[in-house]
N, C-alpha and C positions, 0 to 999 in steps of 0.2 A: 545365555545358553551354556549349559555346561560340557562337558567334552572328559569323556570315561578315559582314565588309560588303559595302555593295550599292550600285553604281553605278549609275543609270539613266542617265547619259548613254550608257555603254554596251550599254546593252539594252535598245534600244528596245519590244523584246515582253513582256520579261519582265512580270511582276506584281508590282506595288507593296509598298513594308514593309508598309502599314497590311494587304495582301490576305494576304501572308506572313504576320506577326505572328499574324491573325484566325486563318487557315488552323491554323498549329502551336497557337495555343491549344487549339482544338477537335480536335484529331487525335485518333481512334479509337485509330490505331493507336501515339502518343504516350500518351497516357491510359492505353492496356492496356502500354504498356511499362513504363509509372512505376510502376502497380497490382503486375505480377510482380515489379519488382524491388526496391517497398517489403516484399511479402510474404517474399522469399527475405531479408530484413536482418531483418525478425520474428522469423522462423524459427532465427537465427543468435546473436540476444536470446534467445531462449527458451531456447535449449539451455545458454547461458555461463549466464542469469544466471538464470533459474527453480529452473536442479538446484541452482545454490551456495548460494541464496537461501532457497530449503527447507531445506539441508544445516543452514547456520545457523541457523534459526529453532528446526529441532528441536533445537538444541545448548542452547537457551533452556529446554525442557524434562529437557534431560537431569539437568540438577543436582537438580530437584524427583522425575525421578524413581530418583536414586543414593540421595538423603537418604531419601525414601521406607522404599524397600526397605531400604536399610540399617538403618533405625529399630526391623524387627522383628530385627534381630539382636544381637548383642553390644556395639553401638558405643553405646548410650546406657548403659548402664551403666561401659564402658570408661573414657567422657568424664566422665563426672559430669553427662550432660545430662535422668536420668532424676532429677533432684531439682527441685522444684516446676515452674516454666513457662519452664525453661531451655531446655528444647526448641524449646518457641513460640516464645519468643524470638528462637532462632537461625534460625527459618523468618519471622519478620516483618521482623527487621533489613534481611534481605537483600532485601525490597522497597521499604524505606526510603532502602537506600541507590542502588539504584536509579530512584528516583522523582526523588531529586534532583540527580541528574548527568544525565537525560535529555535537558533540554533545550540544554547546554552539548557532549552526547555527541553529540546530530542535526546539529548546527550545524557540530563539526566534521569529519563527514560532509563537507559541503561541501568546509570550510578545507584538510584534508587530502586527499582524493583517496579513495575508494572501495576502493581496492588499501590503501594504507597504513594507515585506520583498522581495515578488517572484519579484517585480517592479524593487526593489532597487538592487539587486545581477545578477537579467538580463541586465540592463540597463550598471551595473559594470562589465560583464564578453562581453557586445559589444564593450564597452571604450576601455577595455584592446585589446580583439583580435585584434580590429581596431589598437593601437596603435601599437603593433606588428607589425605592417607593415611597421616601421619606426625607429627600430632598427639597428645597427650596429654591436653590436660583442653579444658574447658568454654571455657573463655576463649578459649583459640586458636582452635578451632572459631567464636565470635562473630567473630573477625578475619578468619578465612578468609572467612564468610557475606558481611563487608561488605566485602574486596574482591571477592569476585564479582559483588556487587549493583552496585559500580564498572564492573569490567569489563563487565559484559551489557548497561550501561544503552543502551547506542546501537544493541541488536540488530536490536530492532521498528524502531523509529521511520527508524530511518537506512534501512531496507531498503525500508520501507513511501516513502520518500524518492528512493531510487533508483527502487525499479519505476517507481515514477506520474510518472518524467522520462521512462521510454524507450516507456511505452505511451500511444495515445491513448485519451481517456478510454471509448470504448468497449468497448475492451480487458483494460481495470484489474479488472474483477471476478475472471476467469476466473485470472488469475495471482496475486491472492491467495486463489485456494482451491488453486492449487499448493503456494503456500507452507502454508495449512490443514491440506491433505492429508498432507504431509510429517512437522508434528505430529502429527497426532493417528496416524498407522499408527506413530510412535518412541513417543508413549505408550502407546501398547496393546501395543507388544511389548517394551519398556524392561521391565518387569518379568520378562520371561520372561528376557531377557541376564542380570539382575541374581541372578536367582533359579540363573544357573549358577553365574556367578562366584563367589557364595558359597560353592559345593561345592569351592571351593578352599581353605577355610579349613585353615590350619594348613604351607600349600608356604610354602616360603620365609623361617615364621617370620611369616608375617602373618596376620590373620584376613578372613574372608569380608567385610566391609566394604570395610577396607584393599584387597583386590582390586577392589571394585569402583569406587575413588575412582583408582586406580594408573592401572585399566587406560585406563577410560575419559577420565583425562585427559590419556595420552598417546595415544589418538586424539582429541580435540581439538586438540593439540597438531598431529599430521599435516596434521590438516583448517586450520587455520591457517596453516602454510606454503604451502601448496596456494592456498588463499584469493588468494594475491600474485597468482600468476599467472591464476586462474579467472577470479576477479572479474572485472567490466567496469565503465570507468571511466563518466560522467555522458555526456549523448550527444555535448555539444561539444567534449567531448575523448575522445572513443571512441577516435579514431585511434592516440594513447597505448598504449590497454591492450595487454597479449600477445595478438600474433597473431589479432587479433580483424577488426576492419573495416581497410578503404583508408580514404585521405583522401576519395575522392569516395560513398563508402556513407557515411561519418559525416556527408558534407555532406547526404547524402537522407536520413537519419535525424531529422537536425535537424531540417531543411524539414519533416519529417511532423510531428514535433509540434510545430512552430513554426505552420505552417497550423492544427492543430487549439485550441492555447491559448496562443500568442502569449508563451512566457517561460522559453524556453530557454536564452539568459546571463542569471544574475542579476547584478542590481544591485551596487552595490557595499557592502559589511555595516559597518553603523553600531548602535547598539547604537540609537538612537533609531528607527531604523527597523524594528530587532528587537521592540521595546516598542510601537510605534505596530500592529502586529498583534494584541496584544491587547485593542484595542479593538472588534475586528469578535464582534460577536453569536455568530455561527454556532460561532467555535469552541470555545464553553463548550456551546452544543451536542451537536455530536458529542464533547467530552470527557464530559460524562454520560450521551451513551448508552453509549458505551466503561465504564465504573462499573457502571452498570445493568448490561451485559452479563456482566463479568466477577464480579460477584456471584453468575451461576450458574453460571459456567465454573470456578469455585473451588470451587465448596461439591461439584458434581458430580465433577469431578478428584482431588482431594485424599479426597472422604468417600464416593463410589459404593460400594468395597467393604463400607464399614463401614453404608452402607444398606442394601445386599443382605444381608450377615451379620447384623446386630442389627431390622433392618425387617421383614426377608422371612423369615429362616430358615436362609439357606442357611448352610453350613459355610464355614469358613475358604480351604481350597482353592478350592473350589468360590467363595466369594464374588469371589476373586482373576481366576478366569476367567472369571466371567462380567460382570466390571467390563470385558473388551476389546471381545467382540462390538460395542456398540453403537459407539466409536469407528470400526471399521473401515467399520460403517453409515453412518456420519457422511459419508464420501469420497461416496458417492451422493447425497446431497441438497447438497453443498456443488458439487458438479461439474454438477448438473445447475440449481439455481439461477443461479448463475454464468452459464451460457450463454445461460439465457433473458432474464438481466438486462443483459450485455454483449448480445443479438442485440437486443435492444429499446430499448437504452438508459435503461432502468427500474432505479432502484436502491429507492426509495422503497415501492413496493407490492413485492417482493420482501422488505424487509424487517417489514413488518405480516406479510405472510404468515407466516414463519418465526420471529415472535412470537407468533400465534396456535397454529401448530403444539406449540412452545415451553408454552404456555398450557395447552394441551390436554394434551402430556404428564405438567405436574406434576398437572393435575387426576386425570389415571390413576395416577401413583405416588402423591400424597397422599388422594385420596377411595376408591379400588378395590377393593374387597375378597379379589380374587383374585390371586394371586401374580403368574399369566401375565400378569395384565391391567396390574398395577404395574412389572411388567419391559418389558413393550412399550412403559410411558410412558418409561421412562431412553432406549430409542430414540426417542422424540420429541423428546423433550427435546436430547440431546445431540446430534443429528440439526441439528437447530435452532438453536440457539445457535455451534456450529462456522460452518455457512451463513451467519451473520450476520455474523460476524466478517470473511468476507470481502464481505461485503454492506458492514457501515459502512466498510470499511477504504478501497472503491472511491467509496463514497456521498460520504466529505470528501476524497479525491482528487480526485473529478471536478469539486466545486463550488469549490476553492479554487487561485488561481492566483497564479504569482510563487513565484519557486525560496525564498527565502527565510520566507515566509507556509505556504506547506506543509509547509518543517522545522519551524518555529514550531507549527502544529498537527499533525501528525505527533508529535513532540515531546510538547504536551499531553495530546491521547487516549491515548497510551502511558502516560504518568504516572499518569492518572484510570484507565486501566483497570486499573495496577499497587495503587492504593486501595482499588479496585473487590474486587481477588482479597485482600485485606486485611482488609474486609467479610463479605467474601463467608465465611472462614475462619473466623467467630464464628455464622452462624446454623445450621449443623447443630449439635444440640444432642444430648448423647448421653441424658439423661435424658427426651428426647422421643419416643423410639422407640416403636413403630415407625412412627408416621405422620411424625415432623420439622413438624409445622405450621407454625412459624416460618420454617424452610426454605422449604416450601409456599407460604407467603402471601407472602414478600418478595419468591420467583422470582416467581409472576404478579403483583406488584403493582408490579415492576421492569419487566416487558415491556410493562405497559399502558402505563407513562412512557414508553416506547422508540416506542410507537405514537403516545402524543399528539406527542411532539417531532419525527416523523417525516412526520406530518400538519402539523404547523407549518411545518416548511422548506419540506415540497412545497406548500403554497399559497401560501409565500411565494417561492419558485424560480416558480411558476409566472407570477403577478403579474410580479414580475422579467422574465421571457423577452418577457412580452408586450407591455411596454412597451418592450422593446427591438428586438421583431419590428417592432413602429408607428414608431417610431422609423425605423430603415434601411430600411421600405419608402416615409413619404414623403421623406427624403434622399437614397432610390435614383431617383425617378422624377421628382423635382420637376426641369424645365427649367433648364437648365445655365445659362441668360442670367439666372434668378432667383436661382439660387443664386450665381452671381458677385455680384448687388445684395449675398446677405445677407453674403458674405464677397469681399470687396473684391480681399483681398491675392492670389486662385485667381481675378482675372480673367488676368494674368500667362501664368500655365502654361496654360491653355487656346487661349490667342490664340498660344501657341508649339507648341500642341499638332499643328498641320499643318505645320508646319516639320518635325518630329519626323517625322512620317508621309511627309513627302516630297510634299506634295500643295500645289496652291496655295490651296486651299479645302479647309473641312470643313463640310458641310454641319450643321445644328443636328441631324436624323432622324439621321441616320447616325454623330453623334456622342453623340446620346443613347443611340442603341442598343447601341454600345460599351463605354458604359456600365453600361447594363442586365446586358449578361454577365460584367460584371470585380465584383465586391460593392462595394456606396457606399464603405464604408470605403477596400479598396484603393486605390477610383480616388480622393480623395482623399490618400492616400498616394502617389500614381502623381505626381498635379499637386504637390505639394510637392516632391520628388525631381527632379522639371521645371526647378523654381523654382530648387534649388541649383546647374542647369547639369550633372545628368548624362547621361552620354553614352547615344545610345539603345541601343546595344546593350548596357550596365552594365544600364539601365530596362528591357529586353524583357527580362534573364536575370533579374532579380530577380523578375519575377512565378511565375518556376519553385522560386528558393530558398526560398520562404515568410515572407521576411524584411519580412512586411510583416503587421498586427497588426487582425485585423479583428476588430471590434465583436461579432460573433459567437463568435468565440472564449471569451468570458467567458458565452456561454449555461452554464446550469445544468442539472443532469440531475437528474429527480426522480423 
């Protein structure tokens, strides 16, 4: 925005900066301009970076469901993976090794730019699957697992890192049930692709696995080139990315979430200051609800069919198909919590909710006695646990601030919920069927923990907010000739403050009241920015930039 200067000796009628300034602050029809044209740069976000964002995430899923399907066919025997727990094996390494490059893989997220890493670890996790198709024994297959588990480690967390830079935190729910959604409709129909591909066994001299490790990693492969240009860079350098924003939309981009949580450039990265983050409480927190969650997001993903067939009854086919339904279910309850959580600003009761839900459905799959009644719990269940996923994912975005403290926990819950699905892969037990009790009791005994700890932040968020509302309400109102006593150095910028305005006087009413409509914080900020000798039309345009860090900003949403 630029900002005309103004001479009053030549205009004697005109109306004064401080009547101008007041005026365009409060403009209606300023206000409704900034509103449509923050919404049309949303809108322009959602489209680059939700579809890419989904695209990836379900790419996370693809590998668990290649190996899957593959497993009922010829390739464990092929490999040598059907001799004692080579199998297992090969499915735990590759959470291992992704556990432990995660926090190194978020971080360079940052280091590198958005375009270059998602490009570069997609483009590496097609190479691999693809090469997969062209193994021989056991061993190789363990090598392939653990660099995939390399490759993928930055998928979640680095994305989960991106999103919650370009939205504010009211926002944040809604767009990680797009990403949710994105999943779980590739899990539910991943098996059906898989289930073609096989019917190719024997073209080319490969078998039906081999097909489906080829094909699918040469569209990874595509979807990684792709990725360079899709992707959209962090918001301060949006302008960067392809064909995406101007310089002055990436400057309004900023402002928005620079107004909302005040830590749009990070600092600069010091590995002490990486370490000094996990000292904060909270994010051993939400890395245990993440564990807790994926406890049941594992045992139901990997073991639903083999509930349905050896629990319920049903046949092999038929267990296959009715392991989808409740996923696609899932999109319903994940899109409609999301929006009551984002329109409320409620993450906290949102997620008890769809714990209890959760709660409720294993109690119908494990106590039920009737088939129909135990099949409608898998829709409760998996219903609920999906919805949470983007519940917690918005929950520790919304409450943690500082670009590098996000990667840091971003980072963590990814790792603990990658433990979690680790966990999670030892309590369906097959000798327990058909009720699973074990299953049973760790899922509701895992969501209870998700509630107390949920109930812990939110009266501890609460507490917080409150003494920070008390706080800037009497530093907003307290008389400006006292708050000079308590701070000495802001007598200064005050006594310059009608020079500034162009007036030969300010009166105390009228300068309070000026106050009153700019937040304590700012105008504190306003009078230091004074202090350095900046120019006033530098100091009238920066109240539009957002480059100014109010106390508010670090409110918590519970």
């Amino acid at each position: 925005m630029s900002v005309e200067s103004y001479d009053s000796s030549n205009s004697p009628g005109a109306a004064s900066p401080k009547a101008a300034l007041t005026s365009e602050l409060n403009s209606p029809e300023r206000a409704e301009e900034r509103l449509q044209e923050e919404k049309r740069i949303r809108l322009k976000v959602d489209l680059r970076l939700c579809t890419i964002a989904g695209l990836l995430c379900s790419l996370n899923l693809l590998d668990s469901g290649i190996i899957s399907s593959a497993s009922v066919t010829s390739m464990l025997h092929d490999l040598g993976l059907d001799q004692g727990n080579r199998y297992s094996v090969s499915i735990l390494i590759f959470t291992v090794a992704s556990v432990c490059f995660q926090l190194p893989a978020t971080l360079a997220v940052r280091i590198l730019g958005p375009r270059i890493f998602f490009a570069f670890i997609t483009v590496s996790f097609g190479l691999i699957t693809l090469c997969t198709a062209f193994i021989h024994t056991w061993k190789e297959m363990i090598l392939m697992r653990v660099l995939l588990g390399v490759s993928m480690s930055g998928i979640y967390p680095g994305l989960a890192l991106l999103i919650s830079s370009w939205y504010r935190r009211e926002e944040l729910q809604l767009r990680f049930a797009f990403l949710q959604c994105g999943e779980v409709i590739v899990l539910a129909t991943g098996g059906i692709v898989n289930f073609g591909l096989n019917h190719l066994h024997g073209q080319g001299g490969l078998k039906g696995w081999q097909w489906m490790f080829l094909i699918q990693g040469l569209v990874a492969c595509v979807i990684g080139v792709a990725t360079y240009w899709w992707i959209v860079d962090f918001p301060e350098r949006s302008d960067q990315s392809f064909r995406f924003l101007s310089k002055e939309e990436a400057q309004t981009a900023t402002a928005r979430i620079q107004r909302d949580r005040g830590d749009v450039v990070p600092v600069p990265i010091t590995w002490k200051e990486i370490l000094r983050h996990f000292l904060d409480l909270k994010i051993y927190g939400f890395a245990a609800s993440f564990f807790l969650l994926n406890l049941v997001s594992t045992s139901l993903s990997y073991f639903l069919p083999i509930i349905l067939q050896s629990g319920m009854g049903f046949s092999t086919n038929k267990s296959i198909l009715l392991s989808a339904p409740p996923y696609y279910y899932a999109v319903i309850p994940v899109i409609l919590s999301s929006l009551v959580g984002d329109k409320y600003r409620l993450r906290g009761p949102v997620i008890v909710f769809n714990s209890l839900c959760l709660i409720a459905g294993f109690v119908m799959l494990g106590f039920a006695d009737q088939v129909t009644v135990r099949y409608v719990g898998t829709y409760l269940a998996t219903g609920a646990y999906i919805s949470n996923w983007a519940a917690l994912n918005s929950y520790q975005a919304s409450n943690v601030t500082g670009q590098w403290k996000r990667a840091v926990t971003a980072a963590a819950v990814t790792a603990c919920n990658g433990l979690g699905g680790v966990a999670g892969s030892f309590i369906v037990r097959q000798q327990e069927a058909p009720r699973y009790l074990t299953a049973i009791w760790v899922s509701i005994g895992s969501h209870i923990f998700v509630i107390g700890i949920v109930a812990t932040f939110s009266i501890f968020f609460y507490i917080a907010n409150s003494k920070q509302t008390k706080a800037d309400f009497y530093l907003g109102w307290l008389p400006l000739h006292i708050l000079s006593l308590l701070i000495p150095r802001l007598l200064i910028p005050y006594a310059a403050l009608p020079a500034y305005l162009n007036e030969s006087a300010v009166e105390m009413s009228n300068a309070l009241s000026f106050a009153r409509k700019a937040h304590s914080s700012i105008w504190l900020s306003i009078a230091e920015r004074n202090c350095r000798g900046l120019e006033p039309s530098k100091f009238i345009e920066s109240l539009y930039s957002g480059d100014m860090h109010s106390s508010q900003q670090q409110a918590h949403i519970h």
